[in-house]
N, C-alpha and C positions, 0 to 999 in steps of 0.2 A: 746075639743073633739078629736083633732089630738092625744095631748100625753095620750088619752087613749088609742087609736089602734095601737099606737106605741109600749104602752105597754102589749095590748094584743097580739098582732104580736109577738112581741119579746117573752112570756110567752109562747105560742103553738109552737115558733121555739124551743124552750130551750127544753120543752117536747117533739116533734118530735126526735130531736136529741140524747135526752135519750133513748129514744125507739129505737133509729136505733143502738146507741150504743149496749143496753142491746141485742136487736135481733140479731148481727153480731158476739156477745160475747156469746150467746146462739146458734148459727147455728155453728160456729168456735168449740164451746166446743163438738157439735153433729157428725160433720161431724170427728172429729178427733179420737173421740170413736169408732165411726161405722166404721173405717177403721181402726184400731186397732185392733178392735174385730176376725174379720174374719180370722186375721194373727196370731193370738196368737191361736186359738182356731185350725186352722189347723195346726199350729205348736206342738200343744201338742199332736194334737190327732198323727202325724208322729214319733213322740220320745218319745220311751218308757220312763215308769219312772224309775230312775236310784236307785237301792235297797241302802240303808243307810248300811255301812260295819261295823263291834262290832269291840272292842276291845277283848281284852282275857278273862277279868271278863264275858262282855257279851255273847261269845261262851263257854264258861267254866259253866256258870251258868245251862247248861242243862244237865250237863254229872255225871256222878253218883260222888259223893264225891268232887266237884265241880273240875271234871278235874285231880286231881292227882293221878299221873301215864301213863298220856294218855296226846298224841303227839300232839303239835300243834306247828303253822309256821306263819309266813306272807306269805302273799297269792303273793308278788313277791322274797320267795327264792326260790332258785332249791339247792336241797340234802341239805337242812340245816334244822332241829327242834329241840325243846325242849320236852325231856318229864320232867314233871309237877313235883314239888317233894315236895313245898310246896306255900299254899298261904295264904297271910294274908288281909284279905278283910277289907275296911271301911265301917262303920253303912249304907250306899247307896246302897251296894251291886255292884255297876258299879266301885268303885274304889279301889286300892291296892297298894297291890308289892307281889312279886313273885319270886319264886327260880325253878331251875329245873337243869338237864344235856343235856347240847349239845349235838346232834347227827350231823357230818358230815357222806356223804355217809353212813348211818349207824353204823359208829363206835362213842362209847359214850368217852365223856370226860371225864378227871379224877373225878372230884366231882362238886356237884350244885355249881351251882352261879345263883347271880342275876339277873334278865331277865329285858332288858333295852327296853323302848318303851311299855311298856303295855298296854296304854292309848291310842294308837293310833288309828285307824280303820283301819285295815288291819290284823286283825289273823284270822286263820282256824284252823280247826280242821283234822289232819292225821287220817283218821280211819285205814287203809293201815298197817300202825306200832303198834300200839295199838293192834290188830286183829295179827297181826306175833307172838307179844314179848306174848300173854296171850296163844298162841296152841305151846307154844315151849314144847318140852317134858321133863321130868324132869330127873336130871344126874342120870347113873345106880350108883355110889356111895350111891347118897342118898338110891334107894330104897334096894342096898346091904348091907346098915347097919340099914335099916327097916327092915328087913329079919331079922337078925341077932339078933337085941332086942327082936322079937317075938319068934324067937329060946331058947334065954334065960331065958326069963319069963315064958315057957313053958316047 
């Protein structure tokens, strides 16, 4: 009769102790959530979300002729862009290569070349140059030898 209470004793300790495990393992796993929570949740709602920046495919993809002709940059040069001259897109639409003309300060360099970094997140789009270079007015030459053919054929 003894080593049955021995072994009942011992049987209820070993279960107690499970239970105290599982409940220290379950209040530990609670308390650590619920104090998390509160920090993360003020923490987001404090900091904005932070916008996802395109590459060039990706800001080029809304501009008429996807972009060529029309000025774009990385969002940290000062007086440096490309205007657009040609692209060559892959079947995703987000990937390529690309040629265009340097602009420093506004003066254009000799001829395209290849525009390095495309893929990156960080290009914009120049509306500023784009909007100059399409209201510039056109040379009196041209329209004095438009005159001229109309005078002739008349």
């Amino acid at each position: 009769m003894a080593t049955s209470l021995v072994n009942r004793t011992s049987a209820t300790n070993q279960t107690l102790c499970f239970f105290r495990l599982s409940f220290n393992f379950l209040k530990s796993f609670n308390t650590s959530s619920s104090s998390a929570n509160p920090s993360s949740t003020a923490s987001s709602s404090q900091k904005p979300k932070r916008k996802k920046k395109k590459n060039l495919f990706e800001v080029s993809q809304f501009l008429p002729n996807w972009g060529i002709g029309y000025h774009m940059a990385k969002s940290h040069w000062k007086n440096v862009s490309y205007e657009i001259t040609k692209i060559n897109l892959y079947k995703d639409g987000r990937h390529g290569k690309a040629w265009g003309i340097a602009y420093k300060d506004g003066i254009p360099a000799d001829a395209p070349k290849k525009i390095s970094g495309v893929h990156k997140r960080c290009w914009r789009y120049i509306p500023s140059l784009s909007k100059s270079l399409e209201m510039k007015p056109t040379s009196p030459k041209s329209t004095e030898t438009a005159q001229e053919i109309e005078a002739q054929a008349a």
